[in-house]
Structures are given as C-alpha cells and as structure tokens.
PDB file of N, H, CA, C and O in Angstrom:
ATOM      1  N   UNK A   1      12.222  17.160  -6.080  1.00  0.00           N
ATOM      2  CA  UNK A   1      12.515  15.810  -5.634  1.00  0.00           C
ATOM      3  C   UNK A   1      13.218  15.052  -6.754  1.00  0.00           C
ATOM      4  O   UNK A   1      12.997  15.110  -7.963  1.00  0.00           O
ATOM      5  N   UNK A   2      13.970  14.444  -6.191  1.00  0.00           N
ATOM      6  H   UNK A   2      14.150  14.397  -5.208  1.00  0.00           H
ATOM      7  CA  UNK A   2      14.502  13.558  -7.104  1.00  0.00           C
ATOM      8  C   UNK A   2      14.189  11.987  -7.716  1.00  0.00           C
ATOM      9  O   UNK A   2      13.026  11.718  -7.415  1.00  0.00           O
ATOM     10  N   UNK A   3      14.722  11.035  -8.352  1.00  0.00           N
ATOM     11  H   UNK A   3      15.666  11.254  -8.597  1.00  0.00           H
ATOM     12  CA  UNK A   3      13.759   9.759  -8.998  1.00  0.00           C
ATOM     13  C   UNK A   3      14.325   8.921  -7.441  1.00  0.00           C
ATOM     14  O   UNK A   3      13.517   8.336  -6.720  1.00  0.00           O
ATOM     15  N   UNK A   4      15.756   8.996  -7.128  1.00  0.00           N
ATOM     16  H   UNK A   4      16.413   9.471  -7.714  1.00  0.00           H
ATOM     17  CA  UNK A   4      16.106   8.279  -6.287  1.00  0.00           C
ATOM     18  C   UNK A   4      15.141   8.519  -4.689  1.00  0.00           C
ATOM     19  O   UNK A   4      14.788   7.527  -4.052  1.00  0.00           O
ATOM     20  N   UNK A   5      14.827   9.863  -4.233  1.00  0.00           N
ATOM     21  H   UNK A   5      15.114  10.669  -4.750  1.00  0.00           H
ATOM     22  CA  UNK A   5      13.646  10.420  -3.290  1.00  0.00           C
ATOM     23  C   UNK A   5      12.516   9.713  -3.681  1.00  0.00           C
ATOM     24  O   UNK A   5      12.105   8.701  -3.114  1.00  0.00           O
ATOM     25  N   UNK A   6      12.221  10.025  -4.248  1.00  0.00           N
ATOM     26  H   UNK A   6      12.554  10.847  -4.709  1.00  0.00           H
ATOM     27  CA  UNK A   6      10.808   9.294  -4.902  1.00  0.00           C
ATOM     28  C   UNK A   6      10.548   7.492  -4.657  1.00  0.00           C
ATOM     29  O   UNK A   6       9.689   6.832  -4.072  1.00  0.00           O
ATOM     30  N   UNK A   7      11.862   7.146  -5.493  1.00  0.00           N
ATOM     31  H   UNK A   7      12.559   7.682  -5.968  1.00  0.00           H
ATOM     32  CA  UNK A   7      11.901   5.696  -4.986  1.00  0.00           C
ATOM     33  C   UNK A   7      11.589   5.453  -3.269  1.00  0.00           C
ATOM     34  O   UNK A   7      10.703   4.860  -2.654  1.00  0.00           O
ATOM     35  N   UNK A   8      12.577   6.092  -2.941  1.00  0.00           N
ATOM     36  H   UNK A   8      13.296   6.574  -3.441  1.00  0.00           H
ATOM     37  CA  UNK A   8      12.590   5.748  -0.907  1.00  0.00           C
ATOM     38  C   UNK A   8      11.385   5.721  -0.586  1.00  0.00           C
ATOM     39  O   UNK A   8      10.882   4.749  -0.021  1.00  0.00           O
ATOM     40  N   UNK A   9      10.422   7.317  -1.055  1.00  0.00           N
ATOM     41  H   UNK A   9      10.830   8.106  -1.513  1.00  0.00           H
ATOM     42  CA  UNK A   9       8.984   7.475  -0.777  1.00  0.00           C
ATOM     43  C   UNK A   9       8.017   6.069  -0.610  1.00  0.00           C
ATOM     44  O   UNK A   9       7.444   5.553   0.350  1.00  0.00           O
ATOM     45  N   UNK A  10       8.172   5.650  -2.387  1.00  0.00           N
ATOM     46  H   UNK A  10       8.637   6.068  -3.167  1.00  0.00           H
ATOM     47  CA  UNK A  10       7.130   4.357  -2.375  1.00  0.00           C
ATOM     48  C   UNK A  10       7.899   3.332  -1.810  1.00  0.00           C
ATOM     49  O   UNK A  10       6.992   2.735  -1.230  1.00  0.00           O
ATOM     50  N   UNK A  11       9.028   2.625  -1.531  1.00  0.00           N
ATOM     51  H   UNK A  11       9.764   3.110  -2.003  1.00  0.00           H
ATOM     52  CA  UNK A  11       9.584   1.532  -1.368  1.00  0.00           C
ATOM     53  C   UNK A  11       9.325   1.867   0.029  1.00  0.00           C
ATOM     54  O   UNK A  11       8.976   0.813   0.562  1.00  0.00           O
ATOM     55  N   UNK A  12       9.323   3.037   1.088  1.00  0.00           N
ATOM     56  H   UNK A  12       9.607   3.893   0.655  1.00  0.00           H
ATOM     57  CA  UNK A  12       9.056   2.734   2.755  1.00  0.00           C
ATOM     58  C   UNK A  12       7.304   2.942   2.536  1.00  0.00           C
ATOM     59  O   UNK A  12       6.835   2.460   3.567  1.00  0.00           O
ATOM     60  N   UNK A  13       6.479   3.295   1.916  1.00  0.00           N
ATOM     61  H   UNK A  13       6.860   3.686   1.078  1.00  0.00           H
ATOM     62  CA  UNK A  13       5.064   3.094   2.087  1.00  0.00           C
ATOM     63  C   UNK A  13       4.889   1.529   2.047  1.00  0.00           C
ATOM     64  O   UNK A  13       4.517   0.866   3.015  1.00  0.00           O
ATOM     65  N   UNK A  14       5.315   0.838   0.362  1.00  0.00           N
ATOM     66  H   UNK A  14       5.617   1.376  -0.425  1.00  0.00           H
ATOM     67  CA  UNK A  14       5.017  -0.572   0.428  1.00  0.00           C
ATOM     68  C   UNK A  14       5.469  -1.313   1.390  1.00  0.00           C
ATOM     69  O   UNK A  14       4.794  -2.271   1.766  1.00  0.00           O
ATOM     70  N   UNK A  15       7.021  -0.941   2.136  1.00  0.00           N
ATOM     71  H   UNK A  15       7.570  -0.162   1.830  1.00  0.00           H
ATOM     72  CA  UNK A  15       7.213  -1.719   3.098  1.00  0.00           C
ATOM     73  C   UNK A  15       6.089  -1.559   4.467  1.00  0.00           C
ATOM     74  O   UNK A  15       5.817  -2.462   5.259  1.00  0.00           O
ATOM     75  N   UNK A  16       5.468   0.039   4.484  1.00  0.00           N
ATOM     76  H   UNK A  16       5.689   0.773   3.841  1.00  0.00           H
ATOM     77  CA  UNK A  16       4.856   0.098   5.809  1.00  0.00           C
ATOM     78  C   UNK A  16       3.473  -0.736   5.468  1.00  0.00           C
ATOM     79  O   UNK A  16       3.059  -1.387   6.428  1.00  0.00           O
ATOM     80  N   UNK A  17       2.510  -0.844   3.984  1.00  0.00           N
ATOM     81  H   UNK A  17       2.846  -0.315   3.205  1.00  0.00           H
ATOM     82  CA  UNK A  17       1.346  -1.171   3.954  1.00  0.00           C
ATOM     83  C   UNK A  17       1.935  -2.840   4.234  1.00  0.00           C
ATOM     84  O   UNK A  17       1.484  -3.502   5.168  1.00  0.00           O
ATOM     85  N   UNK A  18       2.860  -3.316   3.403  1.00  0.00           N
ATOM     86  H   UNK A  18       3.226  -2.777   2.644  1.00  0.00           H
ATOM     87  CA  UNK A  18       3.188  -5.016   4.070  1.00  0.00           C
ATOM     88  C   UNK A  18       3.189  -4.878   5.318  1.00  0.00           C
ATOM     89  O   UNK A  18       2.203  -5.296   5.925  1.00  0.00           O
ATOM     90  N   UNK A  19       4.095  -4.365   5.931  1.00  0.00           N
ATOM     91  H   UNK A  19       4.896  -4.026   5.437  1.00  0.00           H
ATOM     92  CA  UNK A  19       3.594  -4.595   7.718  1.00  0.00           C
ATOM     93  C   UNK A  19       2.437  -4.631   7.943  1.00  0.00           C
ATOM     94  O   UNK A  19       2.188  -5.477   8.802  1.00  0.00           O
ATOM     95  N   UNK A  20       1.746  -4.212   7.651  1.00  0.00           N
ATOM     96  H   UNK A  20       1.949  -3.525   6.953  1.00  0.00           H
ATOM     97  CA  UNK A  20       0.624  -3.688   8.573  1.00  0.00           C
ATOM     98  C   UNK A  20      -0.405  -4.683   7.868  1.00  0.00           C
ATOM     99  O   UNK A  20      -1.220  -5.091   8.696  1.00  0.00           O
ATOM    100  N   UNK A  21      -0.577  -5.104   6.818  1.00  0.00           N
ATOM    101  H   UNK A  21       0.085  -4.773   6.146  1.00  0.00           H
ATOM    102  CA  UNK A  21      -0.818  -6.254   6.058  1.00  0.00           C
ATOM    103  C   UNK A  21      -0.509  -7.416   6.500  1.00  0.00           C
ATOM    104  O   UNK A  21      -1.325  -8.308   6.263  1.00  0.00           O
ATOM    105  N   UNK A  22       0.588  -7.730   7.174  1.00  0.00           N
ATOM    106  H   UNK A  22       1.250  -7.007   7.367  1.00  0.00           H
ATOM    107  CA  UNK A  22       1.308  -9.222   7.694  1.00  0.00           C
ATOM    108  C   UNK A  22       0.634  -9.092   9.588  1.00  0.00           C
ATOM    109  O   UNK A  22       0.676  -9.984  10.435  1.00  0.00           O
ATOM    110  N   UNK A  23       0.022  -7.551   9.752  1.00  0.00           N
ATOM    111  H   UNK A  23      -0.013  -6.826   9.064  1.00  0.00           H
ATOM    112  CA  UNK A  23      -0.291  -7.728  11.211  1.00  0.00           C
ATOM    113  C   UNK A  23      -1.822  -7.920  10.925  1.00  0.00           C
ATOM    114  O   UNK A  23      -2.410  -8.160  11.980  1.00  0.00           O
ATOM    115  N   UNK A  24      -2.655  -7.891   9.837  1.00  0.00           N
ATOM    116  H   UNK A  24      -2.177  -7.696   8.980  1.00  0.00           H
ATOM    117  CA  UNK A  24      -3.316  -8.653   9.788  1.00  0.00           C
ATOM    118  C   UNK A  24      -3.665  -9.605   8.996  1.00  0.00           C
ATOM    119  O   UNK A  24      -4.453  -9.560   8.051  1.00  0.00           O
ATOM    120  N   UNK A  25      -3.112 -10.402   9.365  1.00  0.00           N
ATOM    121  H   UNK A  25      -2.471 -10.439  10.132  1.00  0.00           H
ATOM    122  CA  UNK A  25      -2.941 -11.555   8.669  1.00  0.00           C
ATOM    123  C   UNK A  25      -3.683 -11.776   7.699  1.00  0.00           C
ATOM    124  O   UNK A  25      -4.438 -12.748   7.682  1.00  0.00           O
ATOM    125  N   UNK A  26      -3.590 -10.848   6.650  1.00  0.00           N
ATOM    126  H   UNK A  26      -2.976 -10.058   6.664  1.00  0.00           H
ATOM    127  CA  UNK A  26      -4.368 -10.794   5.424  1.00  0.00           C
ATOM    128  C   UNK A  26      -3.078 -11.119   4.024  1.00  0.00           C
ATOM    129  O   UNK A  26      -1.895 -10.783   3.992  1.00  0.00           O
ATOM    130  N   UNK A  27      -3.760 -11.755   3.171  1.00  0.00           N
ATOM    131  H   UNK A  27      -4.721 -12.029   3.197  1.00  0.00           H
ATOM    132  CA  UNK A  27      -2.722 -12.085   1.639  1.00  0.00           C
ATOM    133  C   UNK A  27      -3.331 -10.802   1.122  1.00  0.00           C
ATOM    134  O   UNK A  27      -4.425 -10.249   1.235  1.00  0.00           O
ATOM    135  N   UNK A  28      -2.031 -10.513   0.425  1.00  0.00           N
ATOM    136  H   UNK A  28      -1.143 -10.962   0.333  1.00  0.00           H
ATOM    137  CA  UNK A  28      -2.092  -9.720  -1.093  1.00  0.00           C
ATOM    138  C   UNK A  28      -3.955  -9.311  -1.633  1.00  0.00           C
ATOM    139  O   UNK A  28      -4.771  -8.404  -1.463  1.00  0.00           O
ATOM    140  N   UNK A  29      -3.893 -10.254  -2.133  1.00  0.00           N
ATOM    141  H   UNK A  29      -3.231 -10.990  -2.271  1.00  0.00           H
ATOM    142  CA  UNK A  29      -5.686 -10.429  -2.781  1.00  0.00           C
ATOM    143  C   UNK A  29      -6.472 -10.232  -2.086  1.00  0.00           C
ATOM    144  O   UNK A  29      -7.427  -9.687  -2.639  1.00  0.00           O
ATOM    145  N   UNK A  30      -6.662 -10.478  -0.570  1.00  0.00           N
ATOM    146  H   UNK A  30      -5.886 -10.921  -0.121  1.00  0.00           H
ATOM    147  CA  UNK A  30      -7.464 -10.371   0.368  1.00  0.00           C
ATOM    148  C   UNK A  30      -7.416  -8.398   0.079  1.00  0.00           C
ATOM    149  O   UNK A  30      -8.285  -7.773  -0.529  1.00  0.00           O
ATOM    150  N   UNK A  31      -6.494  -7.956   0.547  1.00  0.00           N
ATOM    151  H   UNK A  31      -5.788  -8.463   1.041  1.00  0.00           H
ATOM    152  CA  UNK A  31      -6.291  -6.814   0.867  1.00  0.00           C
ATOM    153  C   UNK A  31      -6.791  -6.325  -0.813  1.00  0.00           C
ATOM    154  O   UNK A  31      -7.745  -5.563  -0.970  1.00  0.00           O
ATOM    155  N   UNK A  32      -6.301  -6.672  -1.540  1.00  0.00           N
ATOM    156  H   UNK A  32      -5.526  -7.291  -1.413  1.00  0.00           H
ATOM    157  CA  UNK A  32      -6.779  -5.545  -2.986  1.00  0.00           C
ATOM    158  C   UNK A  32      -8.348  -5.873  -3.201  1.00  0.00           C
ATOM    159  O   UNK A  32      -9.095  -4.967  -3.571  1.00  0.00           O
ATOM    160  N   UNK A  33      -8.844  -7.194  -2.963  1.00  0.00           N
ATOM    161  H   UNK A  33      -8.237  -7.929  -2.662  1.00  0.00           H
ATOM    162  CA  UNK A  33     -10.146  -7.188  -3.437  1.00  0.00           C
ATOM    163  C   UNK A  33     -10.849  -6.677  -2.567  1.00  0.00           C
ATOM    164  O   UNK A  33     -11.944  -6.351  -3.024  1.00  0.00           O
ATOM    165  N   UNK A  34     -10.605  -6.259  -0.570  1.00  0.00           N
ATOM    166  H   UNK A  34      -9.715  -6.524  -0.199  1.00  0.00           H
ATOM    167  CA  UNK A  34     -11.054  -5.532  -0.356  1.00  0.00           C
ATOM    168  C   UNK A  34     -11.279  -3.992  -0.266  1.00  0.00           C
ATOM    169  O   UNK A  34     -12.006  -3.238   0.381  1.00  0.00           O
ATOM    170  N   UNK A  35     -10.386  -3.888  -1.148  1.00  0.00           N
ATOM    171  H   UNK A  35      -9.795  -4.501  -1.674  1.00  0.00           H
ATOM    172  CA  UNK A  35     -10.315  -2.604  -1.482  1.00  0.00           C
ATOM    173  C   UNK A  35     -10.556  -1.676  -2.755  1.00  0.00           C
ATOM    174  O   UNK A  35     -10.466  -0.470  -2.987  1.00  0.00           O
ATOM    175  N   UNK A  36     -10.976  -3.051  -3.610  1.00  0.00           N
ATOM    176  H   UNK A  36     -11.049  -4.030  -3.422  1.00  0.00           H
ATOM    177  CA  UNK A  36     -11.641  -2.633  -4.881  1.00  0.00           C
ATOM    178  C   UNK A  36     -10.240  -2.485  -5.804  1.00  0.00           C
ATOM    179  O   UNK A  36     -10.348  -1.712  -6.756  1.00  0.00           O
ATOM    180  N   UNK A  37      -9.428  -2.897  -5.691  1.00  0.00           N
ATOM    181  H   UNK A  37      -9.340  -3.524  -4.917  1.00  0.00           H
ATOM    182  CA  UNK A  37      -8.388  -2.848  -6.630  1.00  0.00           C
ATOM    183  C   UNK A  37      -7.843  -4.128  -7.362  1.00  0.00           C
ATOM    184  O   UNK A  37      -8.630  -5.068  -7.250  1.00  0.00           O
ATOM    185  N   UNK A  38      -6.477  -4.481  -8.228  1.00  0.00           N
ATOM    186  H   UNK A  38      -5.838  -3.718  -8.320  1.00  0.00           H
ATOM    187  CA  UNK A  38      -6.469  -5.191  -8.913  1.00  0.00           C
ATOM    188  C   UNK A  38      -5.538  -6.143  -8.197  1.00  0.00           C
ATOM    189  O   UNK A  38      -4.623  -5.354  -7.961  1.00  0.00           O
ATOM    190  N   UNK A  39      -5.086  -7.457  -7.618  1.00  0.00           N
ATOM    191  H   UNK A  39      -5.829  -8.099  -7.810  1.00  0.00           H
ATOM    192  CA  UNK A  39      -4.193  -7.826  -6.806  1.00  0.00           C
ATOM    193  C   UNK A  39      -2.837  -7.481  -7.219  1.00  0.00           C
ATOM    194  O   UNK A  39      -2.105  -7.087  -6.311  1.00  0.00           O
ATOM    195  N   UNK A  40      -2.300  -7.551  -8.501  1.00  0.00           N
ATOM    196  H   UNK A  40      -2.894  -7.871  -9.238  1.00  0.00           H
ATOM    197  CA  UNK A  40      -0.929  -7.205  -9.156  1.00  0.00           C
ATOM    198  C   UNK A  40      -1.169  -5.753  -8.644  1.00  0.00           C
ATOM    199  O   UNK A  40      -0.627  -5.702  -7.540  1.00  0.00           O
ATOM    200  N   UNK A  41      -1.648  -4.734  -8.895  1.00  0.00           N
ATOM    201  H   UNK A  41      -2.089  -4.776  -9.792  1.00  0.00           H
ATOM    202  CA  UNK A  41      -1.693  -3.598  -8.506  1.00  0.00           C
ATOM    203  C   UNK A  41      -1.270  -3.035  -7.018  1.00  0.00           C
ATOM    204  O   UNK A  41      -0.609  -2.132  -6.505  1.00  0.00           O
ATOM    205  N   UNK A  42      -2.094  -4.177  -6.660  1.00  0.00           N
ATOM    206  H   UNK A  42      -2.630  -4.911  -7.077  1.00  0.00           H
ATOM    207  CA  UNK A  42      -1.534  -3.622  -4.782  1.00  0.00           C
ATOM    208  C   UNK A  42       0.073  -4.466  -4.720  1.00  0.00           C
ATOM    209  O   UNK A  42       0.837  -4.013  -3.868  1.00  0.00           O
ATOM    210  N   UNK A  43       0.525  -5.481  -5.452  1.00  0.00           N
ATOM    211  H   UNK A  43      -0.096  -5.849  -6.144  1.00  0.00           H
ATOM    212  CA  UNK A  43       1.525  -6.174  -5.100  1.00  0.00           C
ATOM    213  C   UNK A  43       2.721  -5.239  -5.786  1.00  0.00           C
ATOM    214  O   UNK A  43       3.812  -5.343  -5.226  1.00  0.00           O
ATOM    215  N   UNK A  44       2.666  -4.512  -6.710  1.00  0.00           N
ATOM    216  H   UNK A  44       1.780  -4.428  -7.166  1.00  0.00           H
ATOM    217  CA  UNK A  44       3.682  -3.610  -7.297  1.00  0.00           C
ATOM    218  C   UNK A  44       3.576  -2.305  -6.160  1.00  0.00           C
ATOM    219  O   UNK A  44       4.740  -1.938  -5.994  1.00  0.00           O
ATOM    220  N   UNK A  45       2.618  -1.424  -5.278  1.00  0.00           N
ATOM    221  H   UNK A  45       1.673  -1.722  -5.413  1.00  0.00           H
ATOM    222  CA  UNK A  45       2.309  -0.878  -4.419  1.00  0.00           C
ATOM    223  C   UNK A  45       3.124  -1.360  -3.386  1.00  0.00           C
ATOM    224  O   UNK A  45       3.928  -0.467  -3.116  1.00  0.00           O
ATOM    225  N   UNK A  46       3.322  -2.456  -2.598  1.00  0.00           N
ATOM    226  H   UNK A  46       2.669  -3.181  -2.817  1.00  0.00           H
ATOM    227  CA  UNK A  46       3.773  -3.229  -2.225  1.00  0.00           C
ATOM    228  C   UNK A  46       5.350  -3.077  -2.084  1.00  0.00           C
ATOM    229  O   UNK A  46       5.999  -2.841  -1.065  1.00  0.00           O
ATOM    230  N   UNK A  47       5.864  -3.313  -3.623  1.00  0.00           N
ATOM    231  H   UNK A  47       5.337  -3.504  -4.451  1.00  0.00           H
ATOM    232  CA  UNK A  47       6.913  -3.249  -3.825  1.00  0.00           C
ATOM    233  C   UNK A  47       7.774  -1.619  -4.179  1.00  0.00           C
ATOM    234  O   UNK A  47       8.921  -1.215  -4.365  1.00  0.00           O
ATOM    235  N   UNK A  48       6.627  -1.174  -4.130  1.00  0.00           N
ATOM    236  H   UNK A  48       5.695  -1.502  -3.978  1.00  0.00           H
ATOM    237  CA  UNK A  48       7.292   0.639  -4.578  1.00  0.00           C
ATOM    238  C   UNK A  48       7.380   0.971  -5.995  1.00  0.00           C
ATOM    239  O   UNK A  48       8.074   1.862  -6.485  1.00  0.00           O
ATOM    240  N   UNK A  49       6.685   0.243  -6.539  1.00  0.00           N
ATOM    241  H   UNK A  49       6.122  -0.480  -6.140  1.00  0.00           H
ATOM    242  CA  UNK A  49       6.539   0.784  -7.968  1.00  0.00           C
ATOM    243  C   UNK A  49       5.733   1.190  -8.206  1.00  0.00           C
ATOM    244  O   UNK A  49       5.700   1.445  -9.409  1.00  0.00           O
ATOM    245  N   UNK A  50       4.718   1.516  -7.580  1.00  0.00           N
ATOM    246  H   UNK A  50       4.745   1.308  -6.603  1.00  0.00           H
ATOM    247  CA  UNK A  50       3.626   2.241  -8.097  1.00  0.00           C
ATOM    248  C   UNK A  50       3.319   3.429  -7.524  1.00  0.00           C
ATOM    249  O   UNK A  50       3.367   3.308  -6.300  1.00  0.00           O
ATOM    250  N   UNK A  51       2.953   4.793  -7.950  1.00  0.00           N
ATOM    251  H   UNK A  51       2.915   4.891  -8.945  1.00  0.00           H
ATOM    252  CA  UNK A  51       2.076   5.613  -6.842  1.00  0.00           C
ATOM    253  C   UNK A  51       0.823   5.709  -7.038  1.00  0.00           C
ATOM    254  O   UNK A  51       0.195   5.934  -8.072  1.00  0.00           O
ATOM    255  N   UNK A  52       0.431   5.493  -5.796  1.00  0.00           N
ATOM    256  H   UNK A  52       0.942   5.310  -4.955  1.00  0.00           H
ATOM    257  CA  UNK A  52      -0.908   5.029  -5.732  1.00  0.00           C
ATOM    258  C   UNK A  52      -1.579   6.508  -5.745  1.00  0.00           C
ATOM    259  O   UNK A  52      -0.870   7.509  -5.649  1.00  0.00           O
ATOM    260  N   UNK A  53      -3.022   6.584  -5.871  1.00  0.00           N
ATOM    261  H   UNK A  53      -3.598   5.771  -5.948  1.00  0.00           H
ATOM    262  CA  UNK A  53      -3.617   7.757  -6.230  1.00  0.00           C
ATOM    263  C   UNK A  53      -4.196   8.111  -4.338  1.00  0.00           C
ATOM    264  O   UNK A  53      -4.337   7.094  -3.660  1.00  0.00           O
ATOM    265  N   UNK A  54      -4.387   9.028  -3.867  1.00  0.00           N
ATOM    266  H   UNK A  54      -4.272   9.855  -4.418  1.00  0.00           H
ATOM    267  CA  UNK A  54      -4.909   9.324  -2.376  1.00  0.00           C
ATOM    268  C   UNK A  54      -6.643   8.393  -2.311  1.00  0.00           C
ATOM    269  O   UNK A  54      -7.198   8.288  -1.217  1.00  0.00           O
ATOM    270  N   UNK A  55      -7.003   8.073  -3.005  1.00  0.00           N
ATOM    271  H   UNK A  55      -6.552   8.158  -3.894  1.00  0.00           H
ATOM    272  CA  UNK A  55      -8.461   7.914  -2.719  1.00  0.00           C
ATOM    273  C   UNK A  55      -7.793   6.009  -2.596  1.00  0.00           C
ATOM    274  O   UNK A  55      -8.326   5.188  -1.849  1.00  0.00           O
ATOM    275  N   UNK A  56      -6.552   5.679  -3.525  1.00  0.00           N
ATOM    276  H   UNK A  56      -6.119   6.346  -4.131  1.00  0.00           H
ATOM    277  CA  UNK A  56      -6.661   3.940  -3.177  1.00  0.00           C
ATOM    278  C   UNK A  56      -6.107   4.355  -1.849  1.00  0.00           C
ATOM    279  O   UNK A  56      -6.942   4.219  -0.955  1.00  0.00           O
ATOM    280  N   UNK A  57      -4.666   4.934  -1.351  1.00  0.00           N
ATOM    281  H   UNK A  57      -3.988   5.044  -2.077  1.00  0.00           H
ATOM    282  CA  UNK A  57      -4.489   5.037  -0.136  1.00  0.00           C
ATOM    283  C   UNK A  57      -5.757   5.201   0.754  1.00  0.00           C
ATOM    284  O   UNK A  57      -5.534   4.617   1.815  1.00  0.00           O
ATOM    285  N   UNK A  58      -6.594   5.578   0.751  1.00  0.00           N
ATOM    286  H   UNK A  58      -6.776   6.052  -0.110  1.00  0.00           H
ATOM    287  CA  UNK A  58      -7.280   5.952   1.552  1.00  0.00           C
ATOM    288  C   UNK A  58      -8.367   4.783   1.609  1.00  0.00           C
ATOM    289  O   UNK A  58      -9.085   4.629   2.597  1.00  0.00           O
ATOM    290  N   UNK A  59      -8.431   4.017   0.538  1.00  0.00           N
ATOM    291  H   UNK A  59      -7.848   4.142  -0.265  1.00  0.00           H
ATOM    292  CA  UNK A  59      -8.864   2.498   0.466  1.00  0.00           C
ATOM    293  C   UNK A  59      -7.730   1.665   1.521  1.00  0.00           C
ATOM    294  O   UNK A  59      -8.183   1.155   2.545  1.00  0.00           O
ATOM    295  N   UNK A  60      -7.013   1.614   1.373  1.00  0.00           N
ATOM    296  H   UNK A  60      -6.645   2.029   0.541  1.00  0.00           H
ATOM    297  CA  UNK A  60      -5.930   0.769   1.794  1.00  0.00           C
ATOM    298  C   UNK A  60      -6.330   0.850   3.334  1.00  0.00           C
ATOM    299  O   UNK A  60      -7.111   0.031   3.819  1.00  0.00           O
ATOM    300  N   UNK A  61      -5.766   1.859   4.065  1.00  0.00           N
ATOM    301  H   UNK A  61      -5.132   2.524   3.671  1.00  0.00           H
ATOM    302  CA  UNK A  61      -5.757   2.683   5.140  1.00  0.00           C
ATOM    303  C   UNK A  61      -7.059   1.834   5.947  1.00  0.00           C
ATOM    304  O   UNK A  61      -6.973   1.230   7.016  1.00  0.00           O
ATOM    305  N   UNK A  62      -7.969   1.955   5.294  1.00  0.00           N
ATOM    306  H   UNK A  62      -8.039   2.445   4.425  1.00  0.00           H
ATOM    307  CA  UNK A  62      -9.522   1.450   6.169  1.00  0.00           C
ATOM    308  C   UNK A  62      -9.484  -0.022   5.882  1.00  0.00           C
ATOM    309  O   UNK A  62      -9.729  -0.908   6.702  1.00  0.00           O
ATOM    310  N   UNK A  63      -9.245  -0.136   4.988  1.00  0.00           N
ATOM    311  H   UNK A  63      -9.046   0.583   4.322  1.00  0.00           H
ATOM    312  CA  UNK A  63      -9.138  -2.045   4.895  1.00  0.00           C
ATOM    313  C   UNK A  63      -8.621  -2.794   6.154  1.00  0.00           C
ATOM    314  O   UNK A  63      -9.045  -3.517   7.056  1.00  0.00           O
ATOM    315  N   UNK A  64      -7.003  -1.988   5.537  1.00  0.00           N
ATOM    316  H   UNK A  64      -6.659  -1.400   4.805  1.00  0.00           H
ATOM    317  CA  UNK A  64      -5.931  -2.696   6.678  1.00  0.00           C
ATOM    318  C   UNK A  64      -6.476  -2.029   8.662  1.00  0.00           C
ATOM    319  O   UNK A  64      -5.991  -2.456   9.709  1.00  0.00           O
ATOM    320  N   UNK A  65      -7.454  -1.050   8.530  1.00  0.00           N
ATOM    321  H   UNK A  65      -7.848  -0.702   7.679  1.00  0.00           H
ATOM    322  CA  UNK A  65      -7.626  -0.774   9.551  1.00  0.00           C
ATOM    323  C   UNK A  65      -6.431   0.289  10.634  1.00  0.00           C
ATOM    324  O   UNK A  65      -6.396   0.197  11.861  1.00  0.00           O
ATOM    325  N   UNK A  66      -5.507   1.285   9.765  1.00  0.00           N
ATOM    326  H   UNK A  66      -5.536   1.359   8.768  1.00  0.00           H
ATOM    327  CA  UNK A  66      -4.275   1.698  10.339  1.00  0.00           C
ATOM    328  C   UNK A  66      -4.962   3.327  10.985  1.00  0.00           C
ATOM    329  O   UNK A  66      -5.537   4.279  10.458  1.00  0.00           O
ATOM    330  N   UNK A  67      -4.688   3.111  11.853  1.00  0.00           N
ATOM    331  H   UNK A  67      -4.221   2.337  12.280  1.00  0.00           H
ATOM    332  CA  UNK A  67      -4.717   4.280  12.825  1.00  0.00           C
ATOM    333  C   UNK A  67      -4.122   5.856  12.672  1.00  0.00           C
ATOM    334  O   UNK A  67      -4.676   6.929  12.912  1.00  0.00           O
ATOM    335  N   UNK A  68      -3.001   5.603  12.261  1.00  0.00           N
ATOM    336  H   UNK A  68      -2.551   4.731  12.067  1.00  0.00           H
ATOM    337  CA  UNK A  68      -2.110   6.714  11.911  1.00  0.00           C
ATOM    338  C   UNK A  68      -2.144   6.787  10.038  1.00  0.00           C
ATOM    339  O   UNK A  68      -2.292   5.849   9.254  1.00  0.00           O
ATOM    340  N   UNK A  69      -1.956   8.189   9.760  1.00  0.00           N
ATOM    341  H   UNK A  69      -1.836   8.950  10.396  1.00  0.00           H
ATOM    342  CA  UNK A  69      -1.858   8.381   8.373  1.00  0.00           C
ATOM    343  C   UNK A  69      -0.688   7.620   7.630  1.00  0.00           C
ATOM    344  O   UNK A  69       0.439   7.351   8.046  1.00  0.00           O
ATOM    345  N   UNK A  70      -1.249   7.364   6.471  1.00  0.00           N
ATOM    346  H   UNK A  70      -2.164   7.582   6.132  1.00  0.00           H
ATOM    347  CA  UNK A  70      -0.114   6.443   5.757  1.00  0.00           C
ATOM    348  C   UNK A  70       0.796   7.707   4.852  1.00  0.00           C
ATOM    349  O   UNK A  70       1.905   7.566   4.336  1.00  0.00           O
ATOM    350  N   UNK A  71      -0.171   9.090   4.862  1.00  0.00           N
ATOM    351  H   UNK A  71      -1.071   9.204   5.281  1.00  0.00           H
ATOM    352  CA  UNK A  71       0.771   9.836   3.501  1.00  0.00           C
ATOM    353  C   UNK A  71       0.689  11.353   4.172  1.00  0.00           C
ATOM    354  O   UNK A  71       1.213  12.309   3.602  1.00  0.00           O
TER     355      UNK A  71
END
C-alpha cells in the first residue's frame, strides 16, 4: 500500500465515523468520552490522521451504535 492509499483509508473512515456521529446527534467529546478516549484523539480520527487501533474502532462502532462493520 501506498502513503497516498493509506491516506484515502483513514480520511473515508473519519468521514464515515462523522456521519454517523452527525446521525446521532452527538459532539466530538460526547462520542470520545464515551468511548474512553481523548476528544483531540477522536477529532484527528475524524480527520484521517490517525489509525486508530481495532479495539478503539470497536469502541467507536458501539458508542455510535453502527450496524455494519466500520473496518
């Protein structure tokens, strides 16, 4: 894979966890503190700079309540 692949990877996850974040009408902080994480942390996540480890995805996932796999 490449850095530019990689980018697309996290930049369409953060865009899919914001959706799904804006469908429940939850902020940033709402969503990281329920998920045991740091709010800057989920907001760089967010933005595709981060890769997140499978166990926060898998935090995320049950928070936001998403049906279908995120990864």
């Amino acid at each position: 894979m490449t850095a530019k692949h990689n980018d697309e990877i996290f930049t369409g996850l953060g865009n899919r966890l914001k959706s799904e974040r804006e469908k429940s009408k939850m902020t940033q902080s709402e969503v990281a503190q329920a998920a045991g994480i740091h709010v800057n942390y989920y907001a760089r996540i967010e933005r595709g700079e981060e890769n997140p480890t499978f166990e926060v995805l898998h935090k995320l996932k049950k928070v936001l309540k998403m049906e279908s796999d995120i990864v």
